[in-house]
Structure formats: structure tokens, C-alpha cells
N, C-alpha and C positions, 0 to 999 in steps of 0.2 A: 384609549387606543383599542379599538375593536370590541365586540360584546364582551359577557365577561365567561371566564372559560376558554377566552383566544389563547390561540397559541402564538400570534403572532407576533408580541414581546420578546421571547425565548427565543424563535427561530430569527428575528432580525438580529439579536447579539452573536448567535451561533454564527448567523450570515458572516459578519462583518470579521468574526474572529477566523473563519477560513478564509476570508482575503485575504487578511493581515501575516497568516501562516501561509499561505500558499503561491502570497503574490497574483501577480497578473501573469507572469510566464507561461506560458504553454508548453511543457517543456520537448513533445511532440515535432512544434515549427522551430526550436530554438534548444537542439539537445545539451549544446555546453552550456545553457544555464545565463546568469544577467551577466552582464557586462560586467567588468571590473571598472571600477573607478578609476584608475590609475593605472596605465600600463606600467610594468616592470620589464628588465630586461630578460630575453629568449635567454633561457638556458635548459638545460637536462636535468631531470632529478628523478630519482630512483627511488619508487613507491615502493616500500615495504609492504610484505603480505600483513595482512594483521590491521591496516594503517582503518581507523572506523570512519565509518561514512552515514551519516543520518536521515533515514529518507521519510518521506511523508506520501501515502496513499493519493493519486491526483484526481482519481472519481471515485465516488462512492459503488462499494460492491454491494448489488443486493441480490438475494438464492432465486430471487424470480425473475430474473436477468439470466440463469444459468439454463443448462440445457448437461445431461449426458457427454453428449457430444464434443462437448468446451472444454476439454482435458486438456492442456496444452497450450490455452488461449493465454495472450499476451495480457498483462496488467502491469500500469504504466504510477511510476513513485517520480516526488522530482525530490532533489537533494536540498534538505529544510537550510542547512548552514553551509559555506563554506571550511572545508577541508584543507589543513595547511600543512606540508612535509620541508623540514630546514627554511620555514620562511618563506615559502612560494605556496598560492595557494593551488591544487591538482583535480581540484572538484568544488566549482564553482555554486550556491544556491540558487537553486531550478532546475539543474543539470535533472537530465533525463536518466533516470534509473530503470529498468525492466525485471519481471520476474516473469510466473507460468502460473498458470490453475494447475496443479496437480492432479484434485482427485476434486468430487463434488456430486452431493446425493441431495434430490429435492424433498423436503416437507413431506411428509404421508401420512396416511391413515395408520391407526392403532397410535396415534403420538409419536410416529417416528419424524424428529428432528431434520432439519437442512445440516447439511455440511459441507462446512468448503475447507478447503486445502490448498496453500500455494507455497512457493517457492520463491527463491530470490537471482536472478542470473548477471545481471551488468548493472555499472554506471559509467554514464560517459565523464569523463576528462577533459581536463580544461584545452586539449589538442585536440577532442573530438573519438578520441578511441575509445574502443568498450573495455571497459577493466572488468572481469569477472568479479562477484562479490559474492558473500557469502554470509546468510543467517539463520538463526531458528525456523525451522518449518510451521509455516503459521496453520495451524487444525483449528476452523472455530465449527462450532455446532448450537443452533441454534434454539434457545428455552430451555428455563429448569425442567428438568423432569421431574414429571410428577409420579411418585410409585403407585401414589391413588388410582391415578388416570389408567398410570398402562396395567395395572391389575385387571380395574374395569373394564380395559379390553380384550384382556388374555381372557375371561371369565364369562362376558360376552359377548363373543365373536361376531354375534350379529349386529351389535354397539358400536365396535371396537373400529368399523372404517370410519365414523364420522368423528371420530377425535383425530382432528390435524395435529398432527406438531409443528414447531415454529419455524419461522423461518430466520434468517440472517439480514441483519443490515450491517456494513462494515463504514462507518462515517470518512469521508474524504478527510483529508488533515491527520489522519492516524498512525503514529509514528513508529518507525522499527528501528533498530539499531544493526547496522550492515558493518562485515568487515573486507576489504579489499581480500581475495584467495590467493595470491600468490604474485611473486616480484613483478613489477613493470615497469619500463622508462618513460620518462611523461614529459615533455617537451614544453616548459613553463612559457606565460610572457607570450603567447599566440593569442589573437583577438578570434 
């Protein structure tokens, strides 16, 4: 399987295991997520704040994708399991989740690191509404630092622009744990 040194054993397992977690959904064309197997009867149920909802990254984010200006930008989770309150389930797996890029600095000279910053805002529900949610603020920053590195740079300044620091890559399929922010009615048993 390819010379030796491929990479391409690793990434076809990787492949195959982000299908398997992420489905084929799009959850973009199909925000409530897959079908339910079984229709249940329509009734009302009253989603507790608090109620978790587990979502999964649906593209990969990487800091050379960003820009300044992307503070704000939509990033798109789809719901890894279904979510079930008294027996109905209110957040189907696929369901389309959203959150925001917060904050976000590219890769620089003297070693300074990428960083991204986002937030978490909805999931839709299995009637199609956006339920507000709510998680840890995700800060990542990208490469160890090295004290070596950035001394070498404080030290010589005329040095100090050609050491990049790293940048980010945030793998698709990467899981957060979300909680519903606050009460909502949610209309079970809708296709």
C-alpha cells in the first residue's frame, strides 16, 4: 500500500472513521438531522435548560482559512447522538448545530502562535426551531512553545521574524459537549 513512509494507511482509517461519526448528512440541507425510524405520536414536551446535547465539528477548521476579519463567522456542528426528554427524542443525530469564531490571531514571526476562539449559539430541534445552547469557550492556540525559540528571538531581533509559530488544525468529527440555555417547548413526533 503505497511507498514506504505513506501516509495513506492512517488517513484512509481516519477517512472511514469520520464517515462513520459524521454520517452522510449535511446538516446544512437537512437541519433536523436523519429521519427517525419510526414515527411517534405529535405531542409537546418541555425541554429543560441544562438538557446535554453532543455535537461534532462538521469541517475541519484550519488558521489558514482565517482572516482578521472572520470574527463572527458562522461554524457549523451536527448533533453526534440523538437527545431524548421523557421518552421523545428533541434533537435528532445530524441536527444542525451553530456557533461564531469569536476572536482569532494568525501564526507570526518571533514564534507567535495562531489562535482561535469560538463560541457555541443553537441546535435545531426535531420541529426545526433553534434552541439556544450553551458550552465552554473553546481558546485553542497553536504549538508548544518553545522558551528556546522565543528567547532566540527577543535576543535577536534581526532572527526573531523568521521563526513562525504554528498554526491550528481543528479535525472534523471533534466532539464538544453542549447544554440546552434555557426552557423550551418542542413539538415531538414532526417529520
Amino acid at each position: 500500500m503505497g511507498h514506504k513512509g505513506s501516509n495513506a494507511g492512517p488517513l484512509a482509517a481516519e477517512t472511514e472513521c469520520l464517515v462513520k461519526l459524521l454520517g452522510t448528512n449535511d446538516p446544512s440541507k437537512n437541519p433536523r438531522g436523519d429521519a427517525p425510524e419510526k414515527s411517534s405520536s405529535a405531542r409537546a414536551i418541555t425541554l429543560p435548560a441544562g438538557t446535554p446535547v453532543k455535537v461534532l465539528l462538521f469541517a475541519p477548521m484550519y488558521s489558514k482559512d482565517y482572516e482578521k476579519g472572520n470574527v463572527g463567522r458562522p461554524i457549523q456542528f451536527e448533533v453526534a447522538e440523538d437527545a431524548v426528554v421523557d421518552g421523545a427524542t428533541v434533537f435528532r443525530r445530524g441536527a444542525l448545530a451553530v456557533g461564531h469564531l469569536t476572536d482569532f490571531k494568525n501564526a507570526g514571526g518571533y514564534g507567535r502562535h495562531a489562535t482561535l476562539e469560538f463560541t457555541f449559539d443553537t441546535a435545531t430541534a426535531v420541529d426545526g426551531q433553534q434552541i439556544p445552547v450553551t458550552g465552554e469557550i473553546q481558546q485553542i492556540k497553536g504549538g508548544p512553545t518553545s522558551d528556546q525559540l522565543q528567547s532566540t528571538a527577543e535576543a535577536q531581533p534581526t532572527l526573531g521574524w523568521l521563526i513562525k509559530g504554528a498554526d491550528i488544525l481543528v479535525r472534523a468529527g471533534t466532539g464538544y459537549d453542549l447544554a440546552v440555555s434555557g426552557q423550551s417547548l418542542i413539538q415531538t413526533g414532526t417529520n
